[in-house]
Backbone as CSV, one residue per row, in Angstrom:
resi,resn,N_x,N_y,N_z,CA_x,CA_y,CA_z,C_x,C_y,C_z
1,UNK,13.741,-9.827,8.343,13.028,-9.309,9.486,13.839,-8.198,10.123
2,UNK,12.859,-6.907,10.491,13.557,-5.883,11.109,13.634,-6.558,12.826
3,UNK,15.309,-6.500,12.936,15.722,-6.712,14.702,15.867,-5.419,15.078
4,UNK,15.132,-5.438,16.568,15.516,-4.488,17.531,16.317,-4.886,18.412
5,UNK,16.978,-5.624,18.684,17.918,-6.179,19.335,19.478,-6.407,18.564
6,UNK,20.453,-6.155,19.221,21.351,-6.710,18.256,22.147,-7.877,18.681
7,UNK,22.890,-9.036,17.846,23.244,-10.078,17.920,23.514,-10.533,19.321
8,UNK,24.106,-9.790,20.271,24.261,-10.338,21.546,23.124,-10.156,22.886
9,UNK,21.795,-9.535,21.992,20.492,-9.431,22.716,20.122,-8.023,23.268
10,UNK,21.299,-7.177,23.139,21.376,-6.266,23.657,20.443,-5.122,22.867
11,UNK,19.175,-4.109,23.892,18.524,-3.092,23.555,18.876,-2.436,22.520
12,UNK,17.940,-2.211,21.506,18.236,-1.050,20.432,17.847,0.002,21.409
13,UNK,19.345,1.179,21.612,18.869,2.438,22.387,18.222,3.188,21.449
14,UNK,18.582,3.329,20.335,17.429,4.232,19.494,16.154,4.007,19.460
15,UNK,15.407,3.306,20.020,13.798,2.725,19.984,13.576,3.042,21.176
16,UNK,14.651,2.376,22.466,14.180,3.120,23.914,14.459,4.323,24.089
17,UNK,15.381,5.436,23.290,14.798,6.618,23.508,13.660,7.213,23.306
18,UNK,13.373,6.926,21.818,12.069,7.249,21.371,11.002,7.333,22.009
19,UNK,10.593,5.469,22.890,9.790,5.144,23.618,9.580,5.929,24.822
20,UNK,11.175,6.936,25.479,11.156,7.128,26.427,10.396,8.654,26.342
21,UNK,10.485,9.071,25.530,9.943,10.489,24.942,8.576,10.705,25.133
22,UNK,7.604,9.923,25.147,5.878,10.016,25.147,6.160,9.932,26.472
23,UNK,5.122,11.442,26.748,4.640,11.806,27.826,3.448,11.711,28.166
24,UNK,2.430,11.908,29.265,1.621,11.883,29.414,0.554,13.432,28.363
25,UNK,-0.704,12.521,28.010,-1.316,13.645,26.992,-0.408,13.784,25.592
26,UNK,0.194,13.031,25.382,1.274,12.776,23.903,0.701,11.222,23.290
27,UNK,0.678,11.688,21.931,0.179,10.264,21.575,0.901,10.098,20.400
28,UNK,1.142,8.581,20.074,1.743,7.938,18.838,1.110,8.398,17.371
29,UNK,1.794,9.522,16.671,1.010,9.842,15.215,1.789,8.771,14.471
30,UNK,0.749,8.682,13.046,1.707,8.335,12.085,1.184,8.759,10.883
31,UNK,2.120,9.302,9.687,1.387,9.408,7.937,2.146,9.024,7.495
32,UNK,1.869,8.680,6.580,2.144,8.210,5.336,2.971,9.347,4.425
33,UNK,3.856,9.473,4.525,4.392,11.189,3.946,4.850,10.787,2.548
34,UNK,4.556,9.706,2.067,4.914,9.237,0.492,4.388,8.300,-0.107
35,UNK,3.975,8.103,-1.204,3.088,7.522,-2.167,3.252,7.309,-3.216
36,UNK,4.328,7.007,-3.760,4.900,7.261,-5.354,4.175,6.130,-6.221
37,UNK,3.823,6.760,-6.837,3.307,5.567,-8.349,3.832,5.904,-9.687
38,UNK,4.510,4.599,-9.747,5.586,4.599,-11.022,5.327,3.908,-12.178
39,UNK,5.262,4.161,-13.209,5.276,3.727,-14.229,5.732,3.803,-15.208
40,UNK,6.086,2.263,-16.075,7.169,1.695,-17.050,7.498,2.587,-18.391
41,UNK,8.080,3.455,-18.309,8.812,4.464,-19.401,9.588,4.309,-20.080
42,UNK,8.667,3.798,-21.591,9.642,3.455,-22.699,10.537,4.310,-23.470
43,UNK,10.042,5.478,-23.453,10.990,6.536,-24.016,12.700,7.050,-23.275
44,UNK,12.928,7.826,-23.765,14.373,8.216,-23.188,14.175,9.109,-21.620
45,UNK,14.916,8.779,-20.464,14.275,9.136,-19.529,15.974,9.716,-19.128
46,UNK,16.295,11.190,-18.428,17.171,11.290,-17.697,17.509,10.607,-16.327
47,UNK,18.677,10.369,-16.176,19.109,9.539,-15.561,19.026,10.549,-13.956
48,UNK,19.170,11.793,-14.298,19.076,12.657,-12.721,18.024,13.250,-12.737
49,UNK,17.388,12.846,-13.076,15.543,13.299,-13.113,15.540,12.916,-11.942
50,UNK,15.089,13.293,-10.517,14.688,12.662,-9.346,13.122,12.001,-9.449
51,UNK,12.287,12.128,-10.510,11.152,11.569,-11.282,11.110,10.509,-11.378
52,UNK,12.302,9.215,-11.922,12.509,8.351,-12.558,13.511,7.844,-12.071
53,UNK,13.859,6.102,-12.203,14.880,5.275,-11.279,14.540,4.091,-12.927
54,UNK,15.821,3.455,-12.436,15.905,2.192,-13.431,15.416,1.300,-12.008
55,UNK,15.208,0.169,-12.307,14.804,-1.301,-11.352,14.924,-2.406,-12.656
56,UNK,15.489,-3.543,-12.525,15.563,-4.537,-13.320,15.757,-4.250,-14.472
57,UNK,16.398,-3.343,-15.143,17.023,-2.579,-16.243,15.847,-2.390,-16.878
58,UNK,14.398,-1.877,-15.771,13.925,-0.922,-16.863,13.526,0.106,-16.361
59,UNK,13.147,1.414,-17.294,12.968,2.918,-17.112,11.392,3.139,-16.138
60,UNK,11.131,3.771,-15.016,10.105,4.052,-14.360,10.134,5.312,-14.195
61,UNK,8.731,6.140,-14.426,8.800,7.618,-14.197,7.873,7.797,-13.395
62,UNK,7.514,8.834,-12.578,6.702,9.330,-11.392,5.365,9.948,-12.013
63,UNK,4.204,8.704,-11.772,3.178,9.433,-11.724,2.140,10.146,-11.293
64,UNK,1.956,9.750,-10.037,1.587,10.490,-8.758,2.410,10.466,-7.722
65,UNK,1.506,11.559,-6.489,2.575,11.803,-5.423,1.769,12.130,-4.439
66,UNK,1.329,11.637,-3.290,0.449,11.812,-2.272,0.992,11.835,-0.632
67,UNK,0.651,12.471,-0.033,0.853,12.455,1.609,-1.165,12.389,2.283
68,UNK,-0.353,11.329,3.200,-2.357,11.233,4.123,-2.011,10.847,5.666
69,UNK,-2.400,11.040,6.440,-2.524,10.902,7.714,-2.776,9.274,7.842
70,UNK,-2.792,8.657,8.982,-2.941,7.124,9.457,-3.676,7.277,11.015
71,UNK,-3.888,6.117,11.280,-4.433,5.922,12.344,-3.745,4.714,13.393
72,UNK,-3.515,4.719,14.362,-2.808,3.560,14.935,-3.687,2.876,15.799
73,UNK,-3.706,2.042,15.217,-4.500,0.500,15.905,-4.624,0.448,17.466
74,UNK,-5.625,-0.016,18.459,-5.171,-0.218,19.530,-4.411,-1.356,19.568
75,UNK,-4.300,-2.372,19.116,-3.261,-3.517,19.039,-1.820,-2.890,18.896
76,UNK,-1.603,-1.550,17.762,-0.266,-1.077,17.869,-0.066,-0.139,19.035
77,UNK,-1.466,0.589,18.928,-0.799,1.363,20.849,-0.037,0.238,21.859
78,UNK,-1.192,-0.902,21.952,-0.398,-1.980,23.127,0.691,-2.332,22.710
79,UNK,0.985,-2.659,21.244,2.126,-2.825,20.760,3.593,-2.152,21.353
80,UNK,3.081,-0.511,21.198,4.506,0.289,21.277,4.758,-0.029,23.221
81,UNK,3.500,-0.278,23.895,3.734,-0.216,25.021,4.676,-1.008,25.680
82,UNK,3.762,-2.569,25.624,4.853,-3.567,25.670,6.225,-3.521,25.732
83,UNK,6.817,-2.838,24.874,8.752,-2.364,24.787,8.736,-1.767,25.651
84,UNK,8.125,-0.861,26.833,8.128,-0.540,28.371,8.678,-1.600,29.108
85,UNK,8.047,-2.798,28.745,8.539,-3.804,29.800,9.534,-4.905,29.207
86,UNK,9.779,-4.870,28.058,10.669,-5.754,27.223,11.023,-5.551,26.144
87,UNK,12.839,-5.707,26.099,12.883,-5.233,24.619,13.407,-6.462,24.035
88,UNK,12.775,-7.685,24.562,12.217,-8.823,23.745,11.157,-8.597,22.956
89,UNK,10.384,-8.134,23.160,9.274,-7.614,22.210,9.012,-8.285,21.062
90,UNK,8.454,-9.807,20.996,8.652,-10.098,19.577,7.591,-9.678,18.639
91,UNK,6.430,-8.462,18.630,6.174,-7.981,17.906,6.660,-6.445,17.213
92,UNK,7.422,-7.035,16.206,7.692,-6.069,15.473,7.535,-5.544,14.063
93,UNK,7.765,-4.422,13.385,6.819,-4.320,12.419,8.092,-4.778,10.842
94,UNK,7.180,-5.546,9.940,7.892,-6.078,9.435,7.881,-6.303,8.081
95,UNK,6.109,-5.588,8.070,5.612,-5.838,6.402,4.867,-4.352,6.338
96,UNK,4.655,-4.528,4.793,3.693,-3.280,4.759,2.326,-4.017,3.833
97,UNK,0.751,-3.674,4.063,0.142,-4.598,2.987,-0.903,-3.132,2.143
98,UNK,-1.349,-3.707,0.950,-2.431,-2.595,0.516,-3.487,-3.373,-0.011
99,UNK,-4.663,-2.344,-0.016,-5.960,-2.859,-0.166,-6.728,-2.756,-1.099
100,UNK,-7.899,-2.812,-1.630,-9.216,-1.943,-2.552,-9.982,-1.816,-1.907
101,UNK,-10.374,-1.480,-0.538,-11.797,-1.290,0.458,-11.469,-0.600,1.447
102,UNK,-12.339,0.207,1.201,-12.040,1.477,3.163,-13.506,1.578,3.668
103,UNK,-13.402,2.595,4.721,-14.547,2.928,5.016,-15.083,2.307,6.061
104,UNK,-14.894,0.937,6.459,-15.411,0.567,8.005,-14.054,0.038,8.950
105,UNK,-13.035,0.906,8.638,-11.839,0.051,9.908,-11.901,1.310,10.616
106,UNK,-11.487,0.808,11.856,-11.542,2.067,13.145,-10.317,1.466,13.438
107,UNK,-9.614,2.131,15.281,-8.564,1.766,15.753,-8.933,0.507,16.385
108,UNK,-9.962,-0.385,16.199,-9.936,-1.592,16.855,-9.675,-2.591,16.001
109,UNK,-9.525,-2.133,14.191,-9.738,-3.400,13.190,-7.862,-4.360,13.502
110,UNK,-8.034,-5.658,13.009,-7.216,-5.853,13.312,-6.396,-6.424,11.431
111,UNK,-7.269,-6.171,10.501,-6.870,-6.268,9.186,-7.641,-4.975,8.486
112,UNK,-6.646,-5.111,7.368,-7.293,-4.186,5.982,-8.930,-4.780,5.797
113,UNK,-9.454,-4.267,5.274,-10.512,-4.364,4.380,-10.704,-5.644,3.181
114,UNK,-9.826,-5.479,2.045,-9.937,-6.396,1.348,-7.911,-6.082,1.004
115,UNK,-7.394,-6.683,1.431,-5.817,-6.510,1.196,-5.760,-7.507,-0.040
116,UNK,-4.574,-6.915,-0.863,-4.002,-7.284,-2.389,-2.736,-7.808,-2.570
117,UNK,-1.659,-7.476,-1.603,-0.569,-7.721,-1.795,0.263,-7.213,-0.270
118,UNK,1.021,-7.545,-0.377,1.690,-7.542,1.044,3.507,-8.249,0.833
119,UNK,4.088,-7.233,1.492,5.845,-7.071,0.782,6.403,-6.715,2.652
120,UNK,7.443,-6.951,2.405,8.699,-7.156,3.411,8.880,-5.667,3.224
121,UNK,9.383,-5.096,4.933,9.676,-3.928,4.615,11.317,-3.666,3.812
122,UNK,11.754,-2.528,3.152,12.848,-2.142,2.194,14.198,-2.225,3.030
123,UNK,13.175,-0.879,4.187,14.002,-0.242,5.500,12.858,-0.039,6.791
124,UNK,13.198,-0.273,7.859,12.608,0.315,8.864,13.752,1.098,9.803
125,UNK,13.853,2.569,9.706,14.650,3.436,10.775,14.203,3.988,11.894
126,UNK,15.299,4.535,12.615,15.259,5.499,13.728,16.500,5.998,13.660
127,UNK,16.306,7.305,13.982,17.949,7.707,14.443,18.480,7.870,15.979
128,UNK,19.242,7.815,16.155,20.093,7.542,17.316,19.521,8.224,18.740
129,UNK,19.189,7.763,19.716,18.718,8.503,20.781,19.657,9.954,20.744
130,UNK,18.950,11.207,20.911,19.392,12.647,20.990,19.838,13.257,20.317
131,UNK,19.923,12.434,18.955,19.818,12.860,17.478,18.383,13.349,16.916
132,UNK,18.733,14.217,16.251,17.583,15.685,15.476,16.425,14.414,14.796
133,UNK,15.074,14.277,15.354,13.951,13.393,15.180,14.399,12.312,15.556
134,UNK,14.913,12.113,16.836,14.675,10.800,17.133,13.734,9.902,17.925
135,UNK,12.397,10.700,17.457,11.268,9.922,17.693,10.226,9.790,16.879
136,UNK,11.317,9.514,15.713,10.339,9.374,14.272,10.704,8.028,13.903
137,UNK,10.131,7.064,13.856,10.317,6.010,12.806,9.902,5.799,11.710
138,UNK,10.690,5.427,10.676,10.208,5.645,9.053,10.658,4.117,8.148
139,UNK,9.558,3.888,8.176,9.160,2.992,7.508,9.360,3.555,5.833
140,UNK,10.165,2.101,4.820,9.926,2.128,3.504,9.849,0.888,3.007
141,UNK,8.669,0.568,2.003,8.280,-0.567,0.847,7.690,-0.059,-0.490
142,UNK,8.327,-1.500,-1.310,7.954,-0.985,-2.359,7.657,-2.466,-2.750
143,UNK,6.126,-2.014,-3.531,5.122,-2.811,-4.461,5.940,-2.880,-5.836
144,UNK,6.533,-4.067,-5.678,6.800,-4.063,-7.034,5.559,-4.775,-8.572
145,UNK,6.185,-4.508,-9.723,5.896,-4.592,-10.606,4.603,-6.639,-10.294
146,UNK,3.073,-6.900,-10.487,2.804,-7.503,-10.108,1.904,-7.885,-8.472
147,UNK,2.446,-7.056,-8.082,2.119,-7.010,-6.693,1.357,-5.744,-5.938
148,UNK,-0.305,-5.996,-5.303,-0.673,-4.909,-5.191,-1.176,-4.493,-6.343
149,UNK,-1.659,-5.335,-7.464,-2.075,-4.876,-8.849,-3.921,-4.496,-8.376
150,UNK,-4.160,-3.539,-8.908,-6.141,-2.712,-8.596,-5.820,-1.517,-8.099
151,UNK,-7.083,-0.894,-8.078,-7.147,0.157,-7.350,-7.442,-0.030,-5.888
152,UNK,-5.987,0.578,-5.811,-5.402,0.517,-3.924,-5.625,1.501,-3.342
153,UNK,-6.736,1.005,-2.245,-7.168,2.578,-1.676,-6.664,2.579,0.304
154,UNK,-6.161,1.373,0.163,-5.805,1.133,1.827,-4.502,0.546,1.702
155,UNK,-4.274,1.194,2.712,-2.749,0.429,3.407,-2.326,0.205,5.034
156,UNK,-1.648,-0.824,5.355,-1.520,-1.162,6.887,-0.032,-1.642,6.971
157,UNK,0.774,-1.137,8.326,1.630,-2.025,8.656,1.599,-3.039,9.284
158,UNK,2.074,-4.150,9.372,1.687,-5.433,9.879,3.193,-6.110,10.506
159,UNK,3.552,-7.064,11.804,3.910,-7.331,12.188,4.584,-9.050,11.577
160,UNK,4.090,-9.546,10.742,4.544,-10.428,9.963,3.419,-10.376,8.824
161,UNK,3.636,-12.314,7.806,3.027,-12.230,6.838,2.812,-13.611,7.125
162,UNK,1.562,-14.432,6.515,0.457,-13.522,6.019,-0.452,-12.705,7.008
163,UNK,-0.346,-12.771,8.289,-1.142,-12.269,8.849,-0.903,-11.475,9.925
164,UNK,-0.126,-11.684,11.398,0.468,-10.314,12.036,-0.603,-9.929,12.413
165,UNK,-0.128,-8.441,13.364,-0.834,-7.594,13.893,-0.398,-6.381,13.213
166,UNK,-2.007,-5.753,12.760,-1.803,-4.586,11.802,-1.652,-2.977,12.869
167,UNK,-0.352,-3.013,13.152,0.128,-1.721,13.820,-0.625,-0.472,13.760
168,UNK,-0.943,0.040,12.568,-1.507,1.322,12.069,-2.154,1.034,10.937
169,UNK,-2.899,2.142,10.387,-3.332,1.584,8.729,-3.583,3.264,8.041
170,UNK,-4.330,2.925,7.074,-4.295,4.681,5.989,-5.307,4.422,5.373
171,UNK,-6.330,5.057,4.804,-7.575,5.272,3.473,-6.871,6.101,2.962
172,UNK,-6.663,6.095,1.600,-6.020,7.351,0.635,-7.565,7.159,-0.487
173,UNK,-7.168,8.286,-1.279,-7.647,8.367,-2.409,-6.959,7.177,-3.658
174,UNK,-7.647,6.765,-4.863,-7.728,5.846,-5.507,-6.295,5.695,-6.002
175,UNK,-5.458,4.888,-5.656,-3.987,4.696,-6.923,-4.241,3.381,-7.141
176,UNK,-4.579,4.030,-9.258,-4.918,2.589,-9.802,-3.143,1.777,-10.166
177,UNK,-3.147,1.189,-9.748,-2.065,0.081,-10.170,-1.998,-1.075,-11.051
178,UNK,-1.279,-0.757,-12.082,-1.491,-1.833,-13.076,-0.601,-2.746,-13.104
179,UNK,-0.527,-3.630,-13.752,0.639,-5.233,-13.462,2.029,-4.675,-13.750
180,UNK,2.310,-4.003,-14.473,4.047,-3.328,-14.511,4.129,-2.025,-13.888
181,UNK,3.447,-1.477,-12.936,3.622,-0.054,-12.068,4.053,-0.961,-10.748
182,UNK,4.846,0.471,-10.167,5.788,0.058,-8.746,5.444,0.839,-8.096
183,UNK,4.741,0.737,-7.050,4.402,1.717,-5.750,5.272,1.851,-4.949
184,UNK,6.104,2.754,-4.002,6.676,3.085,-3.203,5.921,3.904,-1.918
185,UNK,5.445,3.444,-0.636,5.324,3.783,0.322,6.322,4.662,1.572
186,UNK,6.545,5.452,1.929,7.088,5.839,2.721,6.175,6.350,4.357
187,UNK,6.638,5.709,5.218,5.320,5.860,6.360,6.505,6.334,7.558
188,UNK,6.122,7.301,8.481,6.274,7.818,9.279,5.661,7.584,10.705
189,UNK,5.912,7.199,11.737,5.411,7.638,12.926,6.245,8.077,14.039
190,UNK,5.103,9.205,14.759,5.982,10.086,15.494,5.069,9.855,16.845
191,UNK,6.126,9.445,17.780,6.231,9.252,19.434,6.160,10.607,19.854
192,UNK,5.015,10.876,20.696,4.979,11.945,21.077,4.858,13.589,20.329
193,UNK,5.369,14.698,21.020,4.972,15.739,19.654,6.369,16.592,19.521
194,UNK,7.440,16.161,19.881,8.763,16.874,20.106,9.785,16.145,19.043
């Protein structure tokens, strides 16, 4: 589980700067600025190909590559608010899930469509209050091999598993996923517009 607090309870200042940054007429964006779909490459693959990574000693190469915009939930607007008044906050974001169904969630849904798989986040960052974007948080997961298997056309962050509050979510175009491909997500959201 991602803590915003650290061991002696004390505020993550990098989250209350962030928070402190939205102004009035500024609103919480978020995209999705990565999408990697990988698949199992039996042939000889360079090792500094930025294309291709080993995982469980085997070869994966890059087959698509997508960026899409998101939408943030009103449950995650109230979400980010809440840390105004407490940085107890025990909703925090903690999973990432994907789907095969779009087309009727708005900012009020409080799940995916038809969700497939659902993984622990890798990393969840921020950088340091008054450090260069520090009102970006960037989210990373990865679908491994098994998981998230169909054509995945939705994705949401979610506050635990199995169920949580789905923070934000995405409709992309079709990434078919087969039982040995590894998806990698990379998600972004930006506090305010500075």
């Amino acid at each position: 589980m991602v803590e915003m607090n650290d061991a002696n309870g004390v505020q993550d200042q990098s989250f209350i700067g962030v928070i402190k940054r939205v102004n009035d007429g500024e609103r919480i964006n978020g995209f999705v600025t990565s999408i990697k779909h990988y698949v199992p490459c039996d042939g000889y693959v360079e090792s500094q190909d930025r294309n291709t990574f080993e995982k469980d000693g085997k070869k994966y190469i890059l087959k698509s590559e997508r960026s899409v915009p998101n939408t943030i939930t009103n449950l995650g607007n109230a979400m980010a608010a809440r840390r105004f008044l407490s940085a107890a906050e025990t909703l925090l974001l903690t999973h990432m899930a994907v789907g095969t169904d779009t087309g009727a969630k708005t900012s009020a849904s409080t799940t995916l469509e038809h969700e497939v798989g659902r993984v622990a986040l890798d990393t969840l960052t921020c950088p340091v209050a008054g450090a260069a974007n520090d009102n970006v948080v960037t989210a990373v997961a990865t679908f491994p091999a098994g998981t998230g298997t169909g054509a995945m056309v939705e994705a949401g962050m979610f506050t635990a598993t199995p169920a949580g509050t789905m923070f934000c979510y995405t409709d992309f175009g079709v990434v078919t996923k087969a039982a040995a491909d590894i998806v990698i997500f990379t998600w972004t959201i930006t506090f305010g517009t500075t």
